[in-house]
N, C-alpha and C positions, 0 to 999 in steps of 0.2 A: 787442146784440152785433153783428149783422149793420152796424148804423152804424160800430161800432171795426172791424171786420176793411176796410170799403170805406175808413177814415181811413187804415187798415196799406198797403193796397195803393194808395193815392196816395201814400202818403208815399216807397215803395220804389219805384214808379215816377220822380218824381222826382229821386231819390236815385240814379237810375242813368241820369237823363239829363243830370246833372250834370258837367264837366270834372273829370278829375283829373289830377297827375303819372301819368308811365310810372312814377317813381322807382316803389320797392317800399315805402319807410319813406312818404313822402307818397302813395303810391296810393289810400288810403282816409281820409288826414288828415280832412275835410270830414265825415265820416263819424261821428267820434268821441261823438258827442253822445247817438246812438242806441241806443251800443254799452252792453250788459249786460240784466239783466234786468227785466221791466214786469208790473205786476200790471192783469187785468180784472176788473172786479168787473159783477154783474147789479143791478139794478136792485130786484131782489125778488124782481119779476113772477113768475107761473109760467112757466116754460120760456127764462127767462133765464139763462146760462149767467156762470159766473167760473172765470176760470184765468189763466196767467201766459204770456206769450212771451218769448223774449231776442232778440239780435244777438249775436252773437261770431266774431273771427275766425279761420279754420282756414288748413290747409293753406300753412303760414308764411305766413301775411296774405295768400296771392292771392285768397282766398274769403272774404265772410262769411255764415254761416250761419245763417237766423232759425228758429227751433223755435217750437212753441204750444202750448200745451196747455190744453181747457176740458172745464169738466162740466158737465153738465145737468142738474137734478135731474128726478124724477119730478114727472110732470103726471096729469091726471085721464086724459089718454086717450095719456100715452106714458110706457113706462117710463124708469127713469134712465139716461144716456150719454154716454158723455166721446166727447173730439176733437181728433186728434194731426194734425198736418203741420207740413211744414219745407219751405223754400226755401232753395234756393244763387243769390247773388249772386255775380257774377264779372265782371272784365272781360277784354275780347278781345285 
């Protein structure tokens, strides 16, 4: 899991070092591909976690907002526990 979240967080870095229109309809054109929701899955392993994140736009498209959400099952020496954050992308 920790390898998909370091892939998320390249991915959105480059994704915002990228050029786009001022326009407001092309500002996130390039963008498209990302946009909706993704499922993660664990491995098995013990203390491998599966949950879902999205992309979607807000705030009449000036923002898009990535949500995540994962679980972790119980392990021999930790109990069970999920894992919520969210990032706002925007440009200046």
């Amino acid at each position: 899991m920790k390898q998909s979240a370091s892939f998320l967080i390249l991915i959105a870095l480059v994704w915002l070092s990228s050029e786009a229109s001022a326009d407001n309809q092309s500002i996130w054109q390039d963008r498209g591909p990302l946009l909706g929701t993704w499922v993660a899955e664990g491995k098995g392993a013990p203390g491998s976690g599966a949950g879902t994140f999205s992309f979607a736009y807000d705030l009449q498209k000036q923002v898009i907002v990535r949500k995540s959400h994962t679980d972790y099952p119980a392990t021999a020496e930790h109990k069970a526990s999920a894992h919520d954050d969210l990032m706002i992308i925007y440009r200046e």
